[in-house]
Backbone bond lengths (Angstrom), bond angles and torsions (degrees), N, CA, C in turn:
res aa  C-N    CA-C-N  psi(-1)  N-CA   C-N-CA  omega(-1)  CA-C   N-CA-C  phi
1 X - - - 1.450 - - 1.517 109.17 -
2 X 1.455 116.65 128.32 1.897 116.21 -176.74 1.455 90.09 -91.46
3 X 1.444 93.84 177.47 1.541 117.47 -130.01 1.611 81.92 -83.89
4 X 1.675 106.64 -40.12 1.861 84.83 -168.02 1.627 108.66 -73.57
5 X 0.884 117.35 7.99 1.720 104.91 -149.65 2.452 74.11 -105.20
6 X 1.426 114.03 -26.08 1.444 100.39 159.61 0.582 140.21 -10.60
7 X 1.856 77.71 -87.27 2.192 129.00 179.70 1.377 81.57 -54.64
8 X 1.178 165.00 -136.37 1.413 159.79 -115.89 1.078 110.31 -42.98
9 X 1.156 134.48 -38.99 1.959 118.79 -174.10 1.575 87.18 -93.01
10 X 1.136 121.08 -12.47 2.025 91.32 -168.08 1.863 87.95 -85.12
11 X 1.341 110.05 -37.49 1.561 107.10 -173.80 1.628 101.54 -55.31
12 X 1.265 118.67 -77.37 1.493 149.41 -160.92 1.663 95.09 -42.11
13 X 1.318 118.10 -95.44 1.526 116.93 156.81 1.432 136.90 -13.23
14 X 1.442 109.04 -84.02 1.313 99.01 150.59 1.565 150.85 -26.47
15 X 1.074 104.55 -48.89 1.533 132.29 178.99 1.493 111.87 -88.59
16 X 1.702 95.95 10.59 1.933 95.11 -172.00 1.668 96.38 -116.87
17 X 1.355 116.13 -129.62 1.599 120.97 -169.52 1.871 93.44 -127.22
18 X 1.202 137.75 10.10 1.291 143.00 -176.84 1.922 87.37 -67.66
19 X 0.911 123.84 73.04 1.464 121.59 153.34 1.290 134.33 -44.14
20 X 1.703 114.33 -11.58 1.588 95.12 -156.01 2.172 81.58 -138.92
21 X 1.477 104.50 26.45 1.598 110.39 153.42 1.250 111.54 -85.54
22 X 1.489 92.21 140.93 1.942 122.68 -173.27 1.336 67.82 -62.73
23 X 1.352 93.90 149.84 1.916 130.14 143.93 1.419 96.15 69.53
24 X 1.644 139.20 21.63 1.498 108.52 -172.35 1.349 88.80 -133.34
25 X 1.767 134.70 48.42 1.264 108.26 175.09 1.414 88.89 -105.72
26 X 1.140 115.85 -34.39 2.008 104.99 172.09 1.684 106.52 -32.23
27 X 1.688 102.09 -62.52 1.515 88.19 -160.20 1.670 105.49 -69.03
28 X 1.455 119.35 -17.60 1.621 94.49 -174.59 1.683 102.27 -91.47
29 X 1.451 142.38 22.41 1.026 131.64 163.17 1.689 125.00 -94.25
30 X 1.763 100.51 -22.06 1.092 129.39 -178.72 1.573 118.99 -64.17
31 X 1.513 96.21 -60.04 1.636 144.69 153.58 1.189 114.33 -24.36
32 X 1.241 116.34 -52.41 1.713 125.68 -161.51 1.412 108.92 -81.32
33 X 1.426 115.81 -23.79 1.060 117.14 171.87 1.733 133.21 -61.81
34 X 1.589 107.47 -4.24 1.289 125.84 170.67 1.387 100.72 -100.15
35 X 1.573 122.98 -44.68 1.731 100.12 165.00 1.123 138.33 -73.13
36 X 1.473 128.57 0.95 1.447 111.66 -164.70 2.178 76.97 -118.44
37 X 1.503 122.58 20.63 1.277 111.71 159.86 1.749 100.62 88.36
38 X 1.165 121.08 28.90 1.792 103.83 -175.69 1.602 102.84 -100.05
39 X 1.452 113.47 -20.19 1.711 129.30 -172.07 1.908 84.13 -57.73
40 X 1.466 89.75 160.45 1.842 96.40 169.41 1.160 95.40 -123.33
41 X 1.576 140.77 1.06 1.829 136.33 170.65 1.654 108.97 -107.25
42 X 1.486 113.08 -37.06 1.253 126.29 -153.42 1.929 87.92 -87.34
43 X 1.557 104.16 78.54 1.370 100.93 -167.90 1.963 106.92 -86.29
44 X 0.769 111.11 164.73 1.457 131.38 177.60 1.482 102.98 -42.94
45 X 1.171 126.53 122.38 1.882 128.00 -173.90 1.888 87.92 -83.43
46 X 1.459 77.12 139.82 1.922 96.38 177.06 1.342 91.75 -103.21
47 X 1.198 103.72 160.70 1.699 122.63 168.80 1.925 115.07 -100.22
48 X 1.357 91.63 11.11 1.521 94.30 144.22 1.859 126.10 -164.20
49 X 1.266 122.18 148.56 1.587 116.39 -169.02 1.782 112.13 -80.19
50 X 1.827 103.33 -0.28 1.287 102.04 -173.09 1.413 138.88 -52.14
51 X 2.144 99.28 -23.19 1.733 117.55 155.14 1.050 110.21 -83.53
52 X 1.359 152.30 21.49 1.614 126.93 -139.17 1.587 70.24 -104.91
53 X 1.480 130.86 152.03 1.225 152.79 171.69 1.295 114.27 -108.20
54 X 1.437 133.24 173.16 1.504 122.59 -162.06 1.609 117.37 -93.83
55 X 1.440 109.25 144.56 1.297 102.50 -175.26 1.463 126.84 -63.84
56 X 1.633 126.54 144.55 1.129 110.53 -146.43 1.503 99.47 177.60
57 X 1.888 126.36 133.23 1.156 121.46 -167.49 1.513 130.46 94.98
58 X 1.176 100.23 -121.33 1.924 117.72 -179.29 1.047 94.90 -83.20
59 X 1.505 122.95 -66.57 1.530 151.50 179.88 1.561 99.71 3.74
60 X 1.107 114.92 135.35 1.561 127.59 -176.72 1.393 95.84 -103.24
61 X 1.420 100.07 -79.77 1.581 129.83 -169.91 1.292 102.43 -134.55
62 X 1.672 101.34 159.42 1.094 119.82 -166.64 1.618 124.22 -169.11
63 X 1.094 108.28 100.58 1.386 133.84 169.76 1.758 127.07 -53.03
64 X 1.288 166.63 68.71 1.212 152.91 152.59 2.047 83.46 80.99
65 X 0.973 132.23 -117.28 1.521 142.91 -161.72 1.414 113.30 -125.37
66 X 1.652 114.86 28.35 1.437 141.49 173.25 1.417 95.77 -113.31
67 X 1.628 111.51 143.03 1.643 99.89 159.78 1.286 67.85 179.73
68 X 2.042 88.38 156.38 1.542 95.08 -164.43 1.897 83.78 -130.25
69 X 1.108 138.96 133.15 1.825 141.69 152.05 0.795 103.38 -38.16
70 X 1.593 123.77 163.66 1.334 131.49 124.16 1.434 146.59 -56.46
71 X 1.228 85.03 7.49 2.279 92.79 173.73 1.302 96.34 -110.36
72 X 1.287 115.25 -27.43 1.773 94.77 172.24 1.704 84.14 -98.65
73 X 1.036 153.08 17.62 1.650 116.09 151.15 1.210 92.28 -84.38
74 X 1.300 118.36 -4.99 2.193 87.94 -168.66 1.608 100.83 -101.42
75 X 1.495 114.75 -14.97 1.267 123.08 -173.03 1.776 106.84 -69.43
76 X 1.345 118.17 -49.60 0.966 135.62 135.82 1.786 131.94 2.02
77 X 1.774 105.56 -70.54 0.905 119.93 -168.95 2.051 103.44 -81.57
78 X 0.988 73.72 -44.86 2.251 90.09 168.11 1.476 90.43 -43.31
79 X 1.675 133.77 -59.54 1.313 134.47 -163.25 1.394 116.96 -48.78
80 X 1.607 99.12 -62.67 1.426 128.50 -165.86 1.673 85.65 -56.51
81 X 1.557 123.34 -85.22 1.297 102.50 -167.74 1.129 150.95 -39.88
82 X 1.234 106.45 -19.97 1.844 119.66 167.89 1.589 103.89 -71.71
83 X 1.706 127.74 -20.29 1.429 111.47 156.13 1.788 125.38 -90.04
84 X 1.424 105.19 -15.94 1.518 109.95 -175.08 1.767 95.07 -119.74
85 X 1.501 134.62 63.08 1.223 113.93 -171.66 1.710 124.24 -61.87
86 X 1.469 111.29 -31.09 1.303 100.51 152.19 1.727 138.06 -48.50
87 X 0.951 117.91 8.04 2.296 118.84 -158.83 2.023 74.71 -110.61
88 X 1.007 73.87 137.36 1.850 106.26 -179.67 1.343 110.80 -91.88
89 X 1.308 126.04 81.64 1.794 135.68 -140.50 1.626 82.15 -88.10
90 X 1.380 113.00 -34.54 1.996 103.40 178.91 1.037 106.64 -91.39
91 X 1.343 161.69 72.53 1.180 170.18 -178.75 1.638 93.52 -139.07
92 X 1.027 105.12 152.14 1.798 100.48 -169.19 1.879 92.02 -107.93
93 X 1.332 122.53 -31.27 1.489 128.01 178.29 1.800 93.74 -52.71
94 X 1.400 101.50 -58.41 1.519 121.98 -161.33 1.687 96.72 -42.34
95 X 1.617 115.52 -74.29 0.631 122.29 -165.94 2.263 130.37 -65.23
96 X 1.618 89.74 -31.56 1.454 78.12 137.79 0.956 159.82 -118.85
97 X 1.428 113.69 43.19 1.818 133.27 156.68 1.622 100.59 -84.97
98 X 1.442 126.60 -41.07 1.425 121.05 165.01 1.669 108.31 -29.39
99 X 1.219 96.34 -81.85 1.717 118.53 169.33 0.896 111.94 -18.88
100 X 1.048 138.60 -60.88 1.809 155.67 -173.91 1.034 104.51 -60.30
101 X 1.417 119.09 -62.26 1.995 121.70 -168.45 1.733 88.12 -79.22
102 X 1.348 146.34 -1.07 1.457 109.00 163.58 1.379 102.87 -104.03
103 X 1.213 125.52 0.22 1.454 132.05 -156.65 1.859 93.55 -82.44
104 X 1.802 106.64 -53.92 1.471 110.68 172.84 1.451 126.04 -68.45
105 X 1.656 112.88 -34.62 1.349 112.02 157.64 1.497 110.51 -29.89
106 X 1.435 115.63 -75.38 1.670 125.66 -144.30 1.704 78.01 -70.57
107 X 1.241 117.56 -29.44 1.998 88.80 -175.10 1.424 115.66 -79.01
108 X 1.487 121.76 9.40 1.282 126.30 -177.90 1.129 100.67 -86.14
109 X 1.381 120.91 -57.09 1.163 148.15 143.49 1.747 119.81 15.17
110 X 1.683 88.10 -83.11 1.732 89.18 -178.09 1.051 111.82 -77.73
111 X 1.845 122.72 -23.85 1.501 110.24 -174.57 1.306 108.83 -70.92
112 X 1.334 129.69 -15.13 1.651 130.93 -178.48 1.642 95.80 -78.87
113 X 1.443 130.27 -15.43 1.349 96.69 -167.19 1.642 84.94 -121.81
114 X 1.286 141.40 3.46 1.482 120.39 133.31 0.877 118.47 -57.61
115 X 1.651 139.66 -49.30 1.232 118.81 175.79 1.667 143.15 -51.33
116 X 1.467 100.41 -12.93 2.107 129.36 -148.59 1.500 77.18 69.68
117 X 1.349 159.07 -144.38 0.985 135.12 -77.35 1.919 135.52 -8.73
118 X 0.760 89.35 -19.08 2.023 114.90 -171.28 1.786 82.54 -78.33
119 X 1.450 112.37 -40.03 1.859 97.43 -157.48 1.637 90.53 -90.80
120 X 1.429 121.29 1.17 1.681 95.62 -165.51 1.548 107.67 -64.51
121 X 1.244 111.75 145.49 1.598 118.52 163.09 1.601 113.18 -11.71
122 X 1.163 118.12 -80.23 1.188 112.07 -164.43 1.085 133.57 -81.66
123 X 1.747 123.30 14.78 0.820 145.15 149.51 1.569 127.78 -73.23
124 X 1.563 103.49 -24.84 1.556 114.08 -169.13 1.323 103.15 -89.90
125 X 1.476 97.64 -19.75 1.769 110.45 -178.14 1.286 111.40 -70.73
126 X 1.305 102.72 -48.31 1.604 115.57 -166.24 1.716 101.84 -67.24
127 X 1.464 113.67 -28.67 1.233 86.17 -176.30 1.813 118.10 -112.69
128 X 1.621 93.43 25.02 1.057 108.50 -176.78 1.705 101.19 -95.29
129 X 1.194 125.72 -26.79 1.682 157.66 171.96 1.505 91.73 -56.22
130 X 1.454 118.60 -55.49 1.166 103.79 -158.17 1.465 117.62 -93.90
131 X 2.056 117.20 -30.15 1.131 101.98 149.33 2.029 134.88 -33.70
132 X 1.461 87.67 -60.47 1.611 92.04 164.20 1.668 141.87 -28.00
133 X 1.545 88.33 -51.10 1.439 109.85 167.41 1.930 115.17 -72.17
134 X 0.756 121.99 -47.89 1.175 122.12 -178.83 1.784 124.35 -75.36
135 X 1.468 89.78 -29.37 1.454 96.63 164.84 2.085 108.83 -69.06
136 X 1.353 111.44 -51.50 1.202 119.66 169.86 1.360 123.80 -51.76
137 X 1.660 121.43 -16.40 1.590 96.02 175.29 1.346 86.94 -115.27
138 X 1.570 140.57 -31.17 1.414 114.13 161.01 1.345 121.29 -15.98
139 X 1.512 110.98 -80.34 1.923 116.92 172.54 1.136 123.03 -28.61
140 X 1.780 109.02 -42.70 1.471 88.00 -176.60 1.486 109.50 -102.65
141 X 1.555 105.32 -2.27 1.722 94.53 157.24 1.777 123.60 -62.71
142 X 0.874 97.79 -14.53 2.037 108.08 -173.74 1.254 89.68 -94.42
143 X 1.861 132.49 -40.72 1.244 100.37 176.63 1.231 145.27 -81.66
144 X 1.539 111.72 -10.16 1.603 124.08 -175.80 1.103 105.93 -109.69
145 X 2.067 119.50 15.85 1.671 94.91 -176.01 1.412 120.89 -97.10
146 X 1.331 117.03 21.26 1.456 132.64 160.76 1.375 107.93 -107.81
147 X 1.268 131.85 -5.72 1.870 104.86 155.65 1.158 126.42 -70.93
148 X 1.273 115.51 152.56 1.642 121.95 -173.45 1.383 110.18 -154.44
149 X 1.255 110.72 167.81 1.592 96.64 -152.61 1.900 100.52 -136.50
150 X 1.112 135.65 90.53 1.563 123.77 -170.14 1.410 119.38 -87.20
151 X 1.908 95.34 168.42 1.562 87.64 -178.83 1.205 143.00 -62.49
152 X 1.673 109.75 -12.42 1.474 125.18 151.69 0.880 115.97 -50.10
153 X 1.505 153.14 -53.69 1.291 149.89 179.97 1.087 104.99 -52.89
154 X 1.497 119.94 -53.71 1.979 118.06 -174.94 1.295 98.01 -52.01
155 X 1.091 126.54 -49.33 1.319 114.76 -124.35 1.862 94.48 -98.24
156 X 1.627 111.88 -12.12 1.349 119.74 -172.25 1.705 97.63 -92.54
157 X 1.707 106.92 -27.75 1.851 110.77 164.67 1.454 113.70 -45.65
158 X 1.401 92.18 -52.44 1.598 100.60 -159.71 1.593 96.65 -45.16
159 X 1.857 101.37 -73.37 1.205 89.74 -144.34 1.681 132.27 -79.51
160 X 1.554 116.67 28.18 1.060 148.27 -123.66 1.757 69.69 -128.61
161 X 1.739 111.33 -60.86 1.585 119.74 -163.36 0.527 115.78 -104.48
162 X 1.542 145.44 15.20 1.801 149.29 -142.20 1.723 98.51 -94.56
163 X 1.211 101.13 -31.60 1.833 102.25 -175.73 1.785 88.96 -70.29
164 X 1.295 129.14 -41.06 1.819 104.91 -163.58 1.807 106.83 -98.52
165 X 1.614 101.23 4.13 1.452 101.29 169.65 1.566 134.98 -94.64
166 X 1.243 97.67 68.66 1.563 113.69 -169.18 1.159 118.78 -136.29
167 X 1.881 121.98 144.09 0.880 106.90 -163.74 1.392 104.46 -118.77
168 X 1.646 115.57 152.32 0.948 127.45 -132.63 1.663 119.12 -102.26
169 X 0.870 121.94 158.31 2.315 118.02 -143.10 1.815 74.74 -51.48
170 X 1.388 102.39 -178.25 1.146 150.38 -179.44 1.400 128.53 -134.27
171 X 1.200 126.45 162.36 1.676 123.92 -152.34 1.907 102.78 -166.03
172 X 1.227 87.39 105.53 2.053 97.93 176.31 1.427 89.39 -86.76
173 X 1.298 128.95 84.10 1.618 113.95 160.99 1.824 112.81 -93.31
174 X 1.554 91.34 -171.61 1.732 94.86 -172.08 1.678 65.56 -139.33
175 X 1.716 94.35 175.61 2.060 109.94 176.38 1.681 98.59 -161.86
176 X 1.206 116.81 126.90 1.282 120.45 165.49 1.946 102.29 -113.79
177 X 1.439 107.91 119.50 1.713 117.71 -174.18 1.456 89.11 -98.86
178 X 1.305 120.34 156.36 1.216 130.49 144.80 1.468 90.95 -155.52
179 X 1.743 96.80 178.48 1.594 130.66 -143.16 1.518 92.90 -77.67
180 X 1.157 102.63 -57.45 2.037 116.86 -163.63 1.476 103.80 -100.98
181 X 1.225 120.64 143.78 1.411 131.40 163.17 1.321 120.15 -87.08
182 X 1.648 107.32 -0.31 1.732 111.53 152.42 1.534 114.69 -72.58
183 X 1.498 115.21 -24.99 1.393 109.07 -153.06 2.031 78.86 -100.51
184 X 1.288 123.96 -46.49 1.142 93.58 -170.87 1.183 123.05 -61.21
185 X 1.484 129.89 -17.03 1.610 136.88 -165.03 1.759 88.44 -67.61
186 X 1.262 112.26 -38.44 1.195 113.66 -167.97 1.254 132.45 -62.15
187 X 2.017 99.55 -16.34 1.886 115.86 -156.28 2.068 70.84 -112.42
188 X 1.145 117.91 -41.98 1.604 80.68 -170.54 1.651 98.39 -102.35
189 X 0.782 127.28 43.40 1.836 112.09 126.97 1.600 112.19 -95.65
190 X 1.110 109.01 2.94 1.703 109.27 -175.74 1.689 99.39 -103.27
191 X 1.173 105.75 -24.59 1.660 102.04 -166.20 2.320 86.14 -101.39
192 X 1.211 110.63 -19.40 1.687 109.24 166.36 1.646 113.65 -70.31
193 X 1.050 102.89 -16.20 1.812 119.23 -174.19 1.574 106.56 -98.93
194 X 1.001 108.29 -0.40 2.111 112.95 -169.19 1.524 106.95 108.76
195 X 0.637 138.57 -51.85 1.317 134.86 -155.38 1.765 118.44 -20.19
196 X 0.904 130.83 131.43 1.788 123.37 -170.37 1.366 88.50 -85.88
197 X 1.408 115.70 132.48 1.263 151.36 -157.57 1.680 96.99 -83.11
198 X 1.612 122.92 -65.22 1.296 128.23 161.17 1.554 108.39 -21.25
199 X 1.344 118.07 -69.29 1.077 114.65 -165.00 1.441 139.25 -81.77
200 X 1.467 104.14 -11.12 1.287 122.46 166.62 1.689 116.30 -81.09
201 X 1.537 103.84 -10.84 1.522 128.72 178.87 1.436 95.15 -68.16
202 X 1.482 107.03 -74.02 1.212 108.14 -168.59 1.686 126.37 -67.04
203 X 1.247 122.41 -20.23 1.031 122.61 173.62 2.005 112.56 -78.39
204 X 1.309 114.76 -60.88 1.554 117.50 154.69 0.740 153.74 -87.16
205 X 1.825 128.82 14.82 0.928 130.21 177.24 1.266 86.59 -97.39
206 X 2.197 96.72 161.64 1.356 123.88 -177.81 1.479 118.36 -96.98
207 X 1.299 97.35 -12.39 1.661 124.53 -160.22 1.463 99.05 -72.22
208 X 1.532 125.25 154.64 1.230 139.70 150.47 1.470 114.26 -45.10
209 X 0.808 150.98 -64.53 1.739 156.85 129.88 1.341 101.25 4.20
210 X 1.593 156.62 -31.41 0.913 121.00 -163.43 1.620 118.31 -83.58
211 X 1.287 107.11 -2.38 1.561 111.53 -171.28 1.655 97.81 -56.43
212 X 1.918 104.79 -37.52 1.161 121.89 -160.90 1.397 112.93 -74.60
213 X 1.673 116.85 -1.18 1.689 118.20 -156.11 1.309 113.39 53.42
214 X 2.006 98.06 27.45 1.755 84.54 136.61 1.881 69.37 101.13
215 X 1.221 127.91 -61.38 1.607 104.40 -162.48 1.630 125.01 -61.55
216 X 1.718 98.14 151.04 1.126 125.42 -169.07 1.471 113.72 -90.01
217 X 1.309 116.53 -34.68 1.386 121.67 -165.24 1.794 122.40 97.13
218 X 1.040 129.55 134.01 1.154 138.07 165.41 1.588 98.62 -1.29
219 X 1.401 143.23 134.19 1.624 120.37 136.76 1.123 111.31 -160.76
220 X 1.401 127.15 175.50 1.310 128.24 -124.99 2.327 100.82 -138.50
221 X 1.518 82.15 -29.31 1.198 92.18 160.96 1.516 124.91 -127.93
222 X 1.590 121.14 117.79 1.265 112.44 160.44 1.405 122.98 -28.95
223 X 1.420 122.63 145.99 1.399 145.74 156.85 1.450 108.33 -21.65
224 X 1.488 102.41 -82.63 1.298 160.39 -150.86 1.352 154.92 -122.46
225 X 1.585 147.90 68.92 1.420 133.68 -112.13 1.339 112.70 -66.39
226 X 1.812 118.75 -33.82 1.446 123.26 163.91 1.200 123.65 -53.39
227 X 1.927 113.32 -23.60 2.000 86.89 169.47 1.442 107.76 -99.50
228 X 1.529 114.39 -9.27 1.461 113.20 170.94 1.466 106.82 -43.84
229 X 1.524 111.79 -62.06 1.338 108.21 -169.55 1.479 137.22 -56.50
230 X 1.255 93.73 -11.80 2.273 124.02 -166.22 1.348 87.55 -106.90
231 X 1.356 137.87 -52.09 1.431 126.26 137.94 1.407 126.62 24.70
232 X 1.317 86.70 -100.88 1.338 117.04 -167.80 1.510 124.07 -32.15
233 X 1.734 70.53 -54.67 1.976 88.30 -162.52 0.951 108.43 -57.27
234 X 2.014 130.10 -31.20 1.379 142.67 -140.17 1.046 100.89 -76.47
235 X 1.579 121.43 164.09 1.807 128.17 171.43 1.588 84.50 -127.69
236 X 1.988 92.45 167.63 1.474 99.75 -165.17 1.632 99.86 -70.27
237 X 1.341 106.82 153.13 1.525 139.11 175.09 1.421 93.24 73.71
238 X 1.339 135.42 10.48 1.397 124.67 166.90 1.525 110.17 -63.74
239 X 1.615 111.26 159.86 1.696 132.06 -175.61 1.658 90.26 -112.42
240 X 1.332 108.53 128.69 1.477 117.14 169.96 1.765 116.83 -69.47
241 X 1.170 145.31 -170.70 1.132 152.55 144.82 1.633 100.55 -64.06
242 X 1.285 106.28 173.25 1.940 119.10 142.57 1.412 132.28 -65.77
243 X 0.935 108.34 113.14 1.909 108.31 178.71 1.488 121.44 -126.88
244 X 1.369 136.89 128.32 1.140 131.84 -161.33 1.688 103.55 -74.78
245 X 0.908 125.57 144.40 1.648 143.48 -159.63 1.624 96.78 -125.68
246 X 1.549 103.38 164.31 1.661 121.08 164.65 1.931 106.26 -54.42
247 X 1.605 98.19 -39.88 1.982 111.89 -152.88 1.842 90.85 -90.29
248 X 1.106 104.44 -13.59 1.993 110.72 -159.39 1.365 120.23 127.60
249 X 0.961 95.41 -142.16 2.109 97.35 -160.75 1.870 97.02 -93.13
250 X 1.053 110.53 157.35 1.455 116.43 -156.07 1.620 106.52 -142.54
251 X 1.269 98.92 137.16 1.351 100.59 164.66 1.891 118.73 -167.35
252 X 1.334 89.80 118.67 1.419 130.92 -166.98 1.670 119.29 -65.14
253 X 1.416 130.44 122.70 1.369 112.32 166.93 1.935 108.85 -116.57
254 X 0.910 130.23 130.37 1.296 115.67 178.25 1.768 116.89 -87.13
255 X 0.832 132.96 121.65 1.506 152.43 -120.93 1.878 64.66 -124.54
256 X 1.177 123.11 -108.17 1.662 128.74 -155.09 1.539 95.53 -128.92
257 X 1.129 81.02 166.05 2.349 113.99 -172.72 0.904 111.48 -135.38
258 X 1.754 132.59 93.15 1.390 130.93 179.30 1.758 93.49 -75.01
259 X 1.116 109.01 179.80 1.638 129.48 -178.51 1.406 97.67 -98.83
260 X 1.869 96.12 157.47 2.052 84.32 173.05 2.215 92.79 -89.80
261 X 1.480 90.33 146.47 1.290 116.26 179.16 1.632 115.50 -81.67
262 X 1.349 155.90 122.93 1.261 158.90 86.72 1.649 106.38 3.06
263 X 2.126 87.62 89.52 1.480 85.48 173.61 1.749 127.54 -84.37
264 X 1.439 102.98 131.04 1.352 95.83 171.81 1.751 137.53 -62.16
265 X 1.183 115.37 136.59 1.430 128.36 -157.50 2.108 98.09 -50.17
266 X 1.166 107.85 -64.42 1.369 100.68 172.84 1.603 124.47 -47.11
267 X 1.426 111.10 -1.99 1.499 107.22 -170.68 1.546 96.66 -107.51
268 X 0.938 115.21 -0.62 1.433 103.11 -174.87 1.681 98.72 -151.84
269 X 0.904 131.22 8.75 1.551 127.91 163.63 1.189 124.68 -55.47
270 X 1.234 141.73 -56.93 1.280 115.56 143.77 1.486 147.66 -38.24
271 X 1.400 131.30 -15.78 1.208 150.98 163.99 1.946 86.57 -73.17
272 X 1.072 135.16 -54.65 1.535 132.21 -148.77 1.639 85.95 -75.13
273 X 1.509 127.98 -61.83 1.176 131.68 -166.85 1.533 119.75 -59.76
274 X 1.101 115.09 -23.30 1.706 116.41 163.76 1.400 97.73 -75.14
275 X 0.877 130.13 -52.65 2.237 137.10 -156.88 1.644 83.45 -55.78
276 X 1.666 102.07 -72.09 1.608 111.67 -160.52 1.723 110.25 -50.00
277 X 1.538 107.95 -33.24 1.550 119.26 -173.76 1.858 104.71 -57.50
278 X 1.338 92.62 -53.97 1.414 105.95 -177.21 1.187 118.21 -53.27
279 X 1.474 119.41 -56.24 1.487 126.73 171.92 1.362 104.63 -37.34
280 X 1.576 114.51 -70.14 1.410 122.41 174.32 2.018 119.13 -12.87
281 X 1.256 89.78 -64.06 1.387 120.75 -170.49 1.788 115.94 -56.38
282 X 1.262 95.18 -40.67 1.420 114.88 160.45 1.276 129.24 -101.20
283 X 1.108 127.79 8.48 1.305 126.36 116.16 1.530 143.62 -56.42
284 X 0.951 105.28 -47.93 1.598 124.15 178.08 2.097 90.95 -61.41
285 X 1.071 109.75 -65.57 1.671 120.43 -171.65 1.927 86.62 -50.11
286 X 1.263 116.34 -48.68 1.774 86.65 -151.12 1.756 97.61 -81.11
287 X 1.660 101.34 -16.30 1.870 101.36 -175.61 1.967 109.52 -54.34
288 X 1.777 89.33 -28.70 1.930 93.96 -161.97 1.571 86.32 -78.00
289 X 1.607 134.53 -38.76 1.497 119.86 -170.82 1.697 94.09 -66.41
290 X 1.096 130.48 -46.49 0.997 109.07 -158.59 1.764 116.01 -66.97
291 X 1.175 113.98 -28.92 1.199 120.20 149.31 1.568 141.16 -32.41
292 X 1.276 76.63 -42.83 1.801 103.76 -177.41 1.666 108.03 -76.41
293 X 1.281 116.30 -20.97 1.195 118.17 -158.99 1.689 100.35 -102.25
294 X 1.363 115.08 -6.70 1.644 114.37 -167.47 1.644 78.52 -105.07
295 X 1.570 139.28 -15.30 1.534 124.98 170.23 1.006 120.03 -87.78
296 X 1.965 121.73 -12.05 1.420 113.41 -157.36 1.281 75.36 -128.85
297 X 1.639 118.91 158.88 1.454 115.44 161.94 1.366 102.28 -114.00
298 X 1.302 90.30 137.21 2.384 101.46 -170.00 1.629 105.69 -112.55
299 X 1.119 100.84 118.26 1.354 94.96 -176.46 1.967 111.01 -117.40
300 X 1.077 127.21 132.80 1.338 142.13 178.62 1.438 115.58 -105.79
301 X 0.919 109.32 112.95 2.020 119.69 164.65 1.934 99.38 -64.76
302 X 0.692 79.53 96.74 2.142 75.00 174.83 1.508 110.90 -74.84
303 X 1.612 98.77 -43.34 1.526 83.84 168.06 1.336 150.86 -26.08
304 X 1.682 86.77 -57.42 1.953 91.58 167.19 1.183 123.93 -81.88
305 X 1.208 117.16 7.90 1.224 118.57 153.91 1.191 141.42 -60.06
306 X 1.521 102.45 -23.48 1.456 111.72 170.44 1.183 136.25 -81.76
């Protein structure tokens, strides 16, 4: 994907009701502040330019009874880069192709709301969804932004959990797949007879791995629950049976068997202190609903629920 066709989905997207894009809740919290009317330039788009008066001032650009400054274009551009950190926001090219992709946005914009398109249902929804949403993690940003979580707490987690915090054996296998479970019966009586396993990998197996003679690499989770189980049983340099696979018929050698490990508290304490933070955090959020619920009375039809 080239660089402008990016700058257009990080603007376009971002700057739309797509709620659940990586990296764009900065810009739609930032953003919103020109729709719900708090901007003092970023005025309300008319559905016609017949008042629009001449550009003039702060005024960047300017649309019919749309016009956007230059402190919110640069405020803007501060946004965008925290999603595209490579785009060169001082580059003067850079910055007016920015210009451009909001310039056609906002004309999508008004022509949808000369048309009503702007009033159809599911448009009023969508951005009625998204007020909603943004009001909702505001709140619970104000409510969890005084929890904090110390190394006493980790360290009183740990040892509370230290018996289920471990990580779990490991497995150097190799895998030769083929198509038919005639042809594999065929590769392990050849690999039960001597045959070097590597090399019968690489010559018949179908698998990505065979460049490798068939190896997989160290890992920690089976594929698959049928070779987990053929797995299991194996000792090192053991040859598995045949087992039918997602790729075809399979057959496994286990190379080495680490032990499961007792992880140490410094190796993973930071991983514990985000988990524990979070918990925290959601606690505090469900204590205020529950609160909320002895002021509001909520009532549910269960019936239609069914």
């Amino acid at each position: 994907m080239n660089k402008r066709i990016n700058l257009f989905l990080a603007i376009f997207f971002c700057g739309s009701l797509v709620l659940t894009a990586a990296g764009c809740d900065v810009l739609k919290e930032k953003f919103s502040k020109e729709k719900n009317g708090d901007s003092s330039t970023a005025q309300k788009q008319g559905k016609s330019d017949k008042n629009a008066g001449p550009i003039s001032g702060n005024t960047l650009a300017k649309i019919g009874n749309w016009s956007i400054s230059v402190d919110e274009f640069n405020e803007r551009l501060k946004i965008l880069k925290e999603v595209l950190p490579e785009y060169d926001i001082n580059n003067e090219q850079s910055r007016a192709l920015v210009l451009e992709e909001i310039v056609r946005q906002q004309l999508f914009v008004m022509e949808a709301e000369n048309t009503g398109m702007a009033e159809e249902k599911e448009i009023v929804q969508a951005v009625e969804d998204f007020r909603r949403n943004l009001i909702v993690r505001k709140l619970a940003s104000e409510l969890v932004k005084d929890v904090t979580i110390t190394d006493e707490e980790v360290a009183e987690f740990y040892e509370k959990n230290k018996n289920n915090l471990v990580e779990p054996p490991g497995f150097h296998l190799r895998e030769i797949v083929v198509e038919t479970q005639a042809e594999a019966n065929e590769l392990l009586t050849e690999l039960l007879g001597g045959a070097d396993f590597a090399e019968v990998a690489k010559e018949k197996s179908i698998s990505s791995s065979s460049a490798n003679g068939g190896d997989i690499g160290f890992i920690r989770q089976i594929p698959f629950p049928e070779m987990a189980e053929i797995v299991a049983a194996l000792s090192e340099g053991e040859v598995s049976e045949v087992v039918k696979g997602p790729d075809g018929f399979y057959i496994v050698k286990l190379e080495e068997k680490s032990k499961e490990r007792s992880l140490p508290l410094e190796e993973i304490k930071e991983d514990l202190k985000a988990n524990i933070l979070l918990s925290k955090q959601q606690e505090t959020i469900i204590e205020h609903i529950n609160k909320l619920k002895d002021q509001f009375t909520v009532e549910v039809n269960e019936k239609l629920l069914k």
